[in-house]
C-alpha positions as a printed Julia matrix, in Angstrom:
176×3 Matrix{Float64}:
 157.41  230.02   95.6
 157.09  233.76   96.48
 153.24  234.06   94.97
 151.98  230.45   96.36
 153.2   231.78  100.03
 151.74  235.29   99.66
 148.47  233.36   98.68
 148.65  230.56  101.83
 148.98  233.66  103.94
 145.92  235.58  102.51
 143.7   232.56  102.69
 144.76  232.18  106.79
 143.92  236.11  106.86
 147.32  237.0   107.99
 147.73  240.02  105.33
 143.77  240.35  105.62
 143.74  242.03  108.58
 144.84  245.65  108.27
 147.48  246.83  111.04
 147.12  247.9   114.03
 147.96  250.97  115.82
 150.7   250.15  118.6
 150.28  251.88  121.53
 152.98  253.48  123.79
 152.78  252.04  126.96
 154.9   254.25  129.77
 155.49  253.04  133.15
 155.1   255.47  135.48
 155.6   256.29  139.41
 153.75  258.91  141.36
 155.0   260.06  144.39
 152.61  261.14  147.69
 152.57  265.0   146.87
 154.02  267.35  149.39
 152.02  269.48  151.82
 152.63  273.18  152.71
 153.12  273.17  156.75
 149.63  273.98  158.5
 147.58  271.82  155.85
 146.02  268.61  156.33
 149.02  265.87  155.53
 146.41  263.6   153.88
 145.77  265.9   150.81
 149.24  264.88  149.55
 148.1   261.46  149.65
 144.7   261.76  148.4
 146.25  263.91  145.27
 148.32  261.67  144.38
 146.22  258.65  144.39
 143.86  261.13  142.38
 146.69  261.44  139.89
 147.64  257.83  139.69
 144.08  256.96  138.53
 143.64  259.82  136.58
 146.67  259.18  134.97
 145.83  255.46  133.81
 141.97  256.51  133.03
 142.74  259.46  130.79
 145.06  257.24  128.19
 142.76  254.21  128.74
 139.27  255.57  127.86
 141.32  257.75  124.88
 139.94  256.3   121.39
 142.49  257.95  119.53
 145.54  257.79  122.39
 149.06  256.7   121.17
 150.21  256.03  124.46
 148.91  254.6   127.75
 150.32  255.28  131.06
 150.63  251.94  133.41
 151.11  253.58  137.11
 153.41  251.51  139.76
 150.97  250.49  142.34
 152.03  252.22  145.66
 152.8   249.18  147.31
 155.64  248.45  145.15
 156.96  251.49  145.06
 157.15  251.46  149.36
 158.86  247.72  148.56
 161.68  249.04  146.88
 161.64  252.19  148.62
 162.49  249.75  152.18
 164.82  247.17  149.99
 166.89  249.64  148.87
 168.91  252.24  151.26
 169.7   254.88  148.3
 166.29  255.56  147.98
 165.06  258.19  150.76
 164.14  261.28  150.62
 164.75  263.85  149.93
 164.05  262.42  146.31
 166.92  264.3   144.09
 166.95  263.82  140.42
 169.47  260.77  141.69
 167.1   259.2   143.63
 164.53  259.5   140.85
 166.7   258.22  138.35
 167.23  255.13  140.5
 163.57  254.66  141.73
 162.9   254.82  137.71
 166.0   251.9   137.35
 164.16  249.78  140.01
 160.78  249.95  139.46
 161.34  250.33  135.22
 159.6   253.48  135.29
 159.72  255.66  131.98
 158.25  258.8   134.45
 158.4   259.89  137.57
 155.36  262.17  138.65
 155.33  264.58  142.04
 153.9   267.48  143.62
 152.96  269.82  146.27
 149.73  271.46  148.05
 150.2   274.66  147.97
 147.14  275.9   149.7
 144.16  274.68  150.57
 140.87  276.43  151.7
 137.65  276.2   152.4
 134.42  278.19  153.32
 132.05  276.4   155.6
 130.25  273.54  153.19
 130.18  276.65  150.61
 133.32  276.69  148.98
 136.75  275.1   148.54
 139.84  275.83  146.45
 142.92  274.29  146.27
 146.12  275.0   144.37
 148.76  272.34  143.34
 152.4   272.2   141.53
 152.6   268.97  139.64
 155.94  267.99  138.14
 156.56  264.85  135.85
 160.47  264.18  135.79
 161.93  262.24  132.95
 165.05  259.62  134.6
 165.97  259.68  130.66
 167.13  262.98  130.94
 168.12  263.01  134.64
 165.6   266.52  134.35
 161.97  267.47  134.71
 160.27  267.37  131.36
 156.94  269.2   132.57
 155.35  270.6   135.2
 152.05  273.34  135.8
 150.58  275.17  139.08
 146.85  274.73  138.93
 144.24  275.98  141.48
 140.48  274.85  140.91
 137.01  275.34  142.68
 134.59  273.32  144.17
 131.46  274.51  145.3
 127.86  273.62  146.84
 125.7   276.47  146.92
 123.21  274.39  149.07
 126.0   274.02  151.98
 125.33  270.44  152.77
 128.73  269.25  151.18
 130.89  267.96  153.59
 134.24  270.58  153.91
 136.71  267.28  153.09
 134.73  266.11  149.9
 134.95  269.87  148.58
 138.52  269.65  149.1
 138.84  266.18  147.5
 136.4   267.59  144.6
 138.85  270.65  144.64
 141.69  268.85  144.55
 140.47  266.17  141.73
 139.64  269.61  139.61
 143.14  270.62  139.38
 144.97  267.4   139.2
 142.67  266.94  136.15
 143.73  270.54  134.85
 147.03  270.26  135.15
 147.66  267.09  133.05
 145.92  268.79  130.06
């Protein structure tokens, strides 16, 4: 019996086909980044969406990754932020653990704008603290302070997309 199935199977191409590689998915949340007091509220927001994306790009466009990162879209997030009273800020390690619980994230991903600057349409740096918490652990499980450069030695670069560009740089450096 044992040979006659193995052979039924091969002929449908069942044990033809070699395996393939599972990937890894992790769920993950990002947070709206923090902003030092005297800089633009906004760059919290636009870091973090930078992160999101960069986030689910990076592990989808990776030939060789073993895990891909699916991000929480924002509006979810805000949904079970308002449907559920335990979740406020400031966000503890106990209100990350339960923002993991309700949205079934495997990560938890925040940060901070540290500074901010720019030169006239010359110049613009920007230094962030990213942190990636782990709800499994109840503990951050990485983190990095990155500051990255943008520049436009023509000076016709609007001040805000040098920031963004900035700000892209070092979200980008701090995840490798």
């Amino acid at each position: 019996f044992l040979p006659a199935a193995c052979a039924a199977l091969a002929l449908t191409g069942v044990l033809a086909r070699p395996a393939a590689a599972q990937l890894d998915v992790q769920t993950a949340v990002v947070l709206d980044f923090g902003v030092y007091p005297g800089l633009d509220p906004n760059l919290g927001r636009k870091a973090s969406d930078a992160l999101a994306v960069e986030l689910q790009t990076s592990t989808a466009n990776d030939p060789v990754a073993r895990q891909r990162v699916e991000v929480v879209p924002r509006q979810r997030v805000e949904q079970v932020m308002n449907d559920t009273t335990a979740l406020t800020p400031p966000y503890t390690d106990i209100v990350q653990m339960r923002l993991a619980r309700a949205t079934g994230a495997s990560s938890i991903f925040s940060g901070r704008i540290l500074s901010a600057r720019v030169s006239d349409r010359q110049a613009a740096r920007v230094t962030l603290e990213m942190m990636q918490f782990d709800p499994s652990m109840g503990a951050y499980s990485n983190g990095a302070v990155v500051s990255q450069s943008a520049v436009d030695k023509n000076g016709i670069t609007d001040n805000d997309l040098l920031l963004d560009e900035a700000s892209n740089k070092a979200i980008y450096a701090g995840l490798l």
